[in-house]
SELO-754122 format. One line per field, with one value per residue (C-alpha): residue number from 1; x, y negated, z negated. Coordinates in Angstrom, 3 decimals, padded with zeros to 6 digits. Layout:
<recs>
i = (NUM, ...)
x = (X, ...)
y = (Y, ...)
z = (Z, ...)
</recs>
This chain:
<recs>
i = (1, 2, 3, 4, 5, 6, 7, 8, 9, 10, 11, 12, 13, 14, 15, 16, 17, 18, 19, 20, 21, 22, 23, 24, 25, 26, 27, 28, 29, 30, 31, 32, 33, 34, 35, 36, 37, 38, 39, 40, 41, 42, 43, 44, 45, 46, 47, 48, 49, 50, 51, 52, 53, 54, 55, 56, 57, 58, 59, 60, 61, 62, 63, 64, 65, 66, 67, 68, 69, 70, 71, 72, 73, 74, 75, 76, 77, 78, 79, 80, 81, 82, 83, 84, 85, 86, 87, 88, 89, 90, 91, 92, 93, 94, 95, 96, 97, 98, 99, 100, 101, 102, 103, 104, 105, 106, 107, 108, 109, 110, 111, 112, 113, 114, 115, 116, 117, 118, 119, 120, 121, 122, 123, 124, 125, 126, 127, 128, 129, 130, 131, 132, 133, 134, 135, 136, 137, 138, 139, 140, 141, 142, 143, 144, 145, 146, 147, 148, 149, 150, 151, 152, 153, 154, 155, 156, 157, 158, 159, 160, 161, 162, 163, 164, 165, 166, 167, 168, 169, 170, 171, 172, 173, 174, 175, 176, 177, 178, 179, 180, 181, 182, 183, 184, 185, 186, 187, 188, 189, 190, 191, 192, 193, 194, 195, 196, 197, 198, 199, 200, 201, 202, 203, 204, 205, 206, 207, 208, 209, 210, 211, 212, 213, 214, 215, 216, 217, 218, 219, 220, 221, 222, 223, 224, 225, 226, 227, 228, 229, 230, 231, 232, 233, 234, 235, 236, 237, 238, 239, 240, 241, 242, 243, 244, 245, 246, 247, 248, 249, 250, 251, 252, 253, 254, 255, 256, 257, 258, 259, 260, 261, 262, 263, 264, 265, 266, 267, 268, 269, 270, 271, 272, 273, 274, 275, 276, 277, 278, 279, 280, 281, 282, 283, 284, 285, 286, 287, 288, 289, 290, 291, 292, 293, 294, 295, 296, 297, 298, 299, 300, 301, 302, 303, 304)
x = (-013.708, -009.933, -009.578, -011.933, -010.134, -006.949, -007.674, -007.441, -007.909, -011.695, -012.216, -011.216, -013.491, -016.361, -015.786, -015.367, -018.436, -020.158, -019.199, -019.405, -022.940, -023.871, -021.787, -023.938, -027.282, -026.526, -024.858, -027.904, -030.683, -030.659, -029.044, -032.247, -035.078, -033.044, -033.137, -037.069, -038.005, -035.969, -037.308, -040.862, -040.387, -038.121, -041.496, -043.804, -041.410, -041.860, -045.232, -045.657, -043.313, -045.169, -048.464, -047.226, -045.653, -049.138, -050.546, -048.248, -045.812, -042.236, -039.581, -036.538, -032.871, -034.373, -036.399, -033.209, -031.208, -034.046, -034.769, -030.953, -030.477, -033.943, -032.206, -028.895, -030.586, -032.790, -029.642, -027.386, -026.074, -026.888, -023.409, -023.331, -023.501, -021.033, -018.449, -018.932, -018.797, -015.625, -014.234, -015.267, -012.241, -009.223, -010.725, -011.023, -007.485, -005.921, -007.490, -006.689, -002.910, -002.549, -004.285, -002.641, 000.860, 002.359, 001.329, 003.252, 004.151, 006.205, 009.001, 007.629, 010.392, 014.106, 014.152, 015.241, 018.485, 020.482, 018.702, 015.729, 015.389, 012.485, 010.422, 012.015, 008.785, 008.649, 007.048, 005.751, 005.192, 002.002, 002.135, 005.425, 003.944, 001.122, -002.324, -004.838, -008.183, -007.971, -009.661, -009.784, -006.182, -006.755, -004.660, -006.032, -002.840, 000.358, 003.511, 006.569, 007.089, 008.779, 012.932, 014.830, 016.720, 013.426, 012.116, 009.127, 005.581, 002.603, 000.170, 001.217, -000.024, -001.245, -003.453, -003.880, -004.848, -001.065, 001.426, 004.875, 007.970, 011.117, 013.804, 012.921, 015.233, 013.520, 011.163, 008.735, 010.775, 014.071, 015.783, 016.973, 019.392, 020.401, 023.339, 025.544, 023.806, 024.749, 022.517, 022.364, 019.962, 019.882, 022.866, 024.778, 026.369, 025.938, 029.129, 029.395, 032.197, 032.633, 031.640, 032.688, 030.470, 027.497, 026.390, 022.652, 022.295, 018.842, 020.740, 024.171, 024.971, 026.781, 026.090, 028.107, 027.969, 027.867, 027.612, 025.320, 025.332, 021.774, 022.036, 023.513, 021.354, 024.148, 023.041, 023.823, 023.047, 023.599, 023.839, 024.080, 026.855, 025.415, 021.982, 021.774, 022.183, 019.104, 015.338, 013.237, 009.855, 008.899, 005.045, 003.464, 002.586, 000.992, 003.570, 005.881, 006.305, 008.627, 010.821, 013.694, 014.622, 018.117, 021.171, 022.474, 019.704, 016.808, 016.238, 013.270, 011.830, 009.590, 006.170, 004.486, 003.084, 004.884, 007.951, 010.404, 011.043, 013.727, 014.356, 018.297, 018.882, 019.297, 018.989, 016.196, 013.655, 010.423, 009.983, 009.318, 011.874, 009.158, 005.813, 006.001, 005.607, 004.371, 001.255, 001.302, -002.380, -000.756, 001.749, 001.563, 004.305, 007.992, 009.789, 012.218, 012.432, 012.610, 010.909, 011.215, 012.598, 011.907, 014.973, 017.630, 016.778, 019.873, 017.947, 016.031, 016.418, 016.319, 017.583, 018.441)
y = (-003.996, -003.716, -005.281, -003.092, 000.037, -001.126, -001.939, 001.695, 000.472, -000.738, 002.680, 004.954, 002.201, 003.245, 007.021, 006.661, 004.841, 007.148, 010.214, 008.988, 007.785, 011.085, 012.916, 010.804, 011.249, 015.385, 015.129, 013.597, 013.662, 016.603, 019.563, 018.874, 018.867, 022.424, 023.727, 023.113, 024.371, 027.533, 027.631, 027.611, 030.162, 032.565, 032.190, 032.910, 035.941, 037.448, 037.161, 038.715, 041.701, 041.877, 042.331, 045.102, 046.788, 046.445, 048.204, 050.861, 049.840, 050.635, 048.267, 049.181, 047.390, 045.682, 043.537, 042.384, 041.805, 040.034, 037.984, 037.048, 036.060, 033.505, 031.850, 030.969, 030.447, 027.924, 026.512, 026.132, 023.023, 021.290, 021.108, 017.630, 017.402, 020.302, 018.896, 015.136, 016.432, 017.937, 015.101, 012.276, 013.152, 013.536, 009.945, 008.008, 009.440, 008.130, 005.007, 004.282, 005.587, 003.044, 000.166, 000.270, 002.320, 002.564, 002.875, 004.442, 002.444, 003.244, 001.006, 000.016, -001.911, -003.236, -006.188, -004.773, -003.239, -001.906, -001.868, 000.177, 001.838, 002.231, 005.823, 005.327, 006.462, 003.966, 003.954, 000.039, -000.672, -002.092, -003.622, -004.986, -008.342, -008.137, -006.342, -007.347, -006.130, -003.809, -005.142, -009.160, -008.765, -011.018, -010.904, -010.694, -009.944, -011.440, -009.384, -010.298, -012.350, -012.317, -012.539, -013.473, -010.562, -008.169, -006.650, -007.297, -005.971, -008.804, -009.607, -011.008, -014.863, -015.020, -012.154, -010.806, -007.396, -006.769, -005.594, -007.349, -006.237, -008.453, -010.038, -012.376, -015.500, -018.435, -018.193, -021.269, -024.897, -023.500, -025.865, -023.242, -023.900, -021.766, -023.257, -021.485, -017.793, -018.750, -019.507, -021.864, -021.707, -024.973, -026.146, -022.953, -021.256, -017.755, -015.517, -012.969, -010.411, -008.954, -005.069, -002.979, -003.479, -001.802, 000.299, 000.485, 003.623, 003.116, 000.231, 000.948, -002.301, -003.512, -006.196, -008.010, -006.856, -008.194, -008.061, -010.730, -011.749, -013.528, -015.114, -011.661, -009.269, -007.601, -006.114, -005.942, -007.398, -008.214, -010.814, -010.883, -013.540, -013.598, -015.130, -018.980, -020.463, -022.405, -021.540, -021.421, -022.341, -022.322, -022.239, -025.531, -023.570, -024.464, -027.265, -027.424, -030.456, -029.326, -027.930, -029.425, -027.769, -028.496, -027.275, -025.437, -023.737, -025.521, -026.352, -025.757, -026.756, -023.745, -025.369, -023.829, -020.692, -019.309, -017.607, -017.654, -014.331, -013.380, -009.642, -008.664, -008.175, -011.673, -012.225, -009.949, -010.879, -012.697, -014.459, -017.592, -019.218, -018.838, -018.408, -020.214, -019.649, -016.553, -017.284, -015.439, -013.965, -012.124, -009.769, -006.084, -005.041, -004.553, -002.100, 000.510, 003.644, 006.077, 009.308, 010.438, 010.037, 012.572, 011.859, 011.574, 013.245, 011.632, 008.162, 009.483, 007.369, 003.880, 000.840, -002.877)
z = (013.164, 013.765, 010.749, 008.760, 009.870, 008.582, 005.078, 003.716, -000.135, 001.873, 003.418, -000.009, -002.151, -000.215, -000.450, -003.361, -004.612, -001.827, -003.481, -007.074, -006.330, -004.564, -007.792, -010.735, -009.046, -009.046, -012.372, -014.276, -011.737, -008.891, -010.613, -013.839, -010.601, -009.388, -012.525, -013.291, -009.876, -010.589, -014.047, -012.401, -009.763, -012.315, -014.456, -011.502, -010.136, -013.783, -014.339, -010.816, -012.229, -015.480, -013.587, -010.952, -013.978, -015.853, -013.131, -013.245, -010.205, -011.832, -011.968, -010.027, -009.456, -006.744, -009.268, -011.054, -007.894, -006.380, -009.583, -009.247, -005.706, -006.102, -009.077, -007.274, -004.502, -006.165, -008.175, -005.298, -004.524, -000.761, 001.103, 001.319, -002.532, -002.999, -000.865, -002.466, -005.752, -005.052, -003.026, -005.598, -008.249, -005.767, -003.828, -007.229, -007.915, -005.143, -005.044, -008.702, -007.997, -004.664, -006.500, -009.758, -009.860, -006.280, -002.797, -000.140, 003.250, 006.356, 007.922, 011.451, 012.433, 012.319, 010.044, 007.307, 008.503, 007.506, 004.091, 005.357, 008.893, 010.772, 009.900, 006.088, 003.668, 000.809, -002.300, -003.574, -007.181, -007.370, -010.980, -011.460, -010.229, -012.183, -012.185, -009.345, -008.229, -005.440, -002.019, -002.829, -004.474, -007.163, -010.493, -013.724, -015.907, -015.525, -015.847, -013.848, -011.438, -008.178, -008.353, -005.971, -003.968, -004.735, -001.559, -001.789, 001.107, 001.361, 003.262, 006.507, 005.772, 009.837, 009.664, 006.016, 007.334, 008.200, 005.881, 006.181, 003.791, 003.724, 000.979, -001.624, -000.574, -002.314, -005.617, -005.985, -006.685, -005.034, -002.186, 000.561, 003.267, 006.058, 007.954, 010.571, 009.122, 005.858, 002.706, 000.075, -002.726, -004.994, -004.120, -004.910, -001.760, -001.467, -001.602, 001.368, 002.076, 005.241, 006.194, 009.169, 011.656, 011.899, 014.799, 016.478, 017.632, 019.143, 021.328, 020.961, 019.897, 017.228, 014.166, 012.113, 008.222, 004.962, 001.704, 000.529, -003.319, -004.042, -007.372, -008.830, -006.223, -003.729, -001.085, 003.205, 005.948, 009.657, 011.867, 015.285, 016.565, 019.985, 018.198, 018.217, 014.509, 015.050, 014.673, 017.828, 018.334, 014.315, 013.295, 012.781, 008.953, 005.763, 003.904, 007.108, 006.233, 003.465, 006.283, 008.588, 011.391, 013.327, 015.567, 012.749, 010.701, 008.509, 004.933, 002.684, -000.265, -001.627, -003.022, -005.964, -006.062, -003.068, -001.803, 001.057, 002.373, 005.000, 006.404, 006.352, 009.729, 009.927, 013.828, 014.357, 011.696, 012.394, 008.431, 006.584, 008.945, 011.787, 010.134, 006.441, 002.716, 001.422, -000.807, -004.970, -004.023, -000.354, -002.448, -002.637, -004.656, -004.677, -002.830, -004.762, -003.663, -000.427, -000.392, 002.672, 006.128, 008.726, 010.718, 008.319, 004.964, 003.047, 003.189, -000.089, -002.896, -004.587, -003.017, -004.042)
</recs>
């Protein structure tokens, strides 16, 4: 049930078919059966008129109002079909704008420091990766695929019902190593420069910053030097064995059709380190863009 409730694209599908269903059936069905009643007691009120007048009862304003009042009455739509009617259009919008353009999420936590905060308002392109079904997330056209450095929300792999959002670190084929908080990807190490440090206000703590250079992607993060380099307690996940795990970091071999994701606060992400591969048919979309941020309204804007 838990799960149920959380899958919005589920809960707009069925408005929306609700409504639609409701909005058809009045379309072509309901409003004809109103209209031939009314037609039939318009006919019966007249002839009812046309008799009293025969018999020499006058016909006053009454008549007309009267003769008025029966027909909308008569023509009125139930409330329930009103209000579905009007409600069908704006669902099947926003169902077709969330399944098939972008989809707005909120940051619920740290991981992506200093790149997002927690409360930033995102917007997630839903085709860039390719068109899929809404609900069972399958694609049926190709279009990009996923580059390393993208930011990138999927479908928690544990429990698909959860949306995660972290960095693209390792695209299907790559070798990744992470040794002593610093990456290698095929081989190549990755350049970082060194930031001021960065400040957590919540905590009042502060991070070690860099600037990380992905294959060509720049972009920050922390790490925290009083972290341990190595990876506690990882998942016993799908292709684990394609994992090693020591003092100083692991290193990966990313199997087809998945990804490696990490979040940027290095030292306070829970990612592929811990819980594996992220599966092609689990993605979302890409991250891009802030829209809003309650707290600090300068956080508006794109983002890399």
């Amino acid at each position: 049930m838990q799960a149920l409730l959380g899958n919005f694209a589920l809960i707009l599908f069925v408005l929306m078919v609700v409504t639609g269903v409701i909005w058809f059936a009045d379309t072509f069905f309901l409003s004809k059966q109103r209209r031939a009643r009314a037609d039939a007691a318009l006919a019966e009120f007249d002839a009812r008129v046309a008799r009293d007048e025969a018999q020499g009862i006058p016909r006053d304003g009454a008549v007309a109002t009267g003769r008025a009042e029966l027909q909308a009455s008569l023509l009125k739509q139930p409330a329930w079909i009103e209000y579905s009617g009007s409600f069908f259009p704006v669902i099947a919008l926003v169902f077709c704008l969330r399944s098939f353009l972008y989809e707005p999420f909120k940051i619920p936590s740290s991981s992506m420091v200093p790149t997002l905060l927690v409360g930033d308002l995102i917007l997630v392109n839903k085709f860039t990766y390719g068109i899929r079904l809404p609900i069972i997330n399958k694609k049926i056209i190709e279009v990009n695929q996923p580059q390393r450095g993208d930011v990138m929300v999927f479908k928690y792999p544990k429990d698909t019902s959860v949306d995660y959002i972290k960095r693209v670190v390792g695209v299907p084929g790559d070798k990744i190593v992470y040794k002593n908080k610093r990456l290698t990807v095929n081989g190549e190490q990755i350049s970082y420069k060194a930031l001021p440090d960065y400040l957590d206000e919540e905590n009042l703590t502060y991070y070690k910053q860099w600037q990380e250079n992905l294959t060509g992607v720049e972009h920050k993060i922390l790490t925290d030097e009083r972290a341990p380099n190595f990876v506690p307690n990882p998942d016993a996940f799908p292709h684990h064995e394609l994992c090693t795990y020591n003092a100083e970091g692991f290193a990966c071999t990313v199997p087809p059709g998945e990804y490696f994701m990490m979040g940027d606060n290095r030292d306070n992400s829970l990612d592929s380190r811990y819980w594996g591969f992220v599966p092609d048919q689990n993605i979302v979309g890409k991250a891009f863009f802030v829209w809003m941020n309650l707290g600090d309204i300068k956080r508006i804007g794109s983002f890399h």
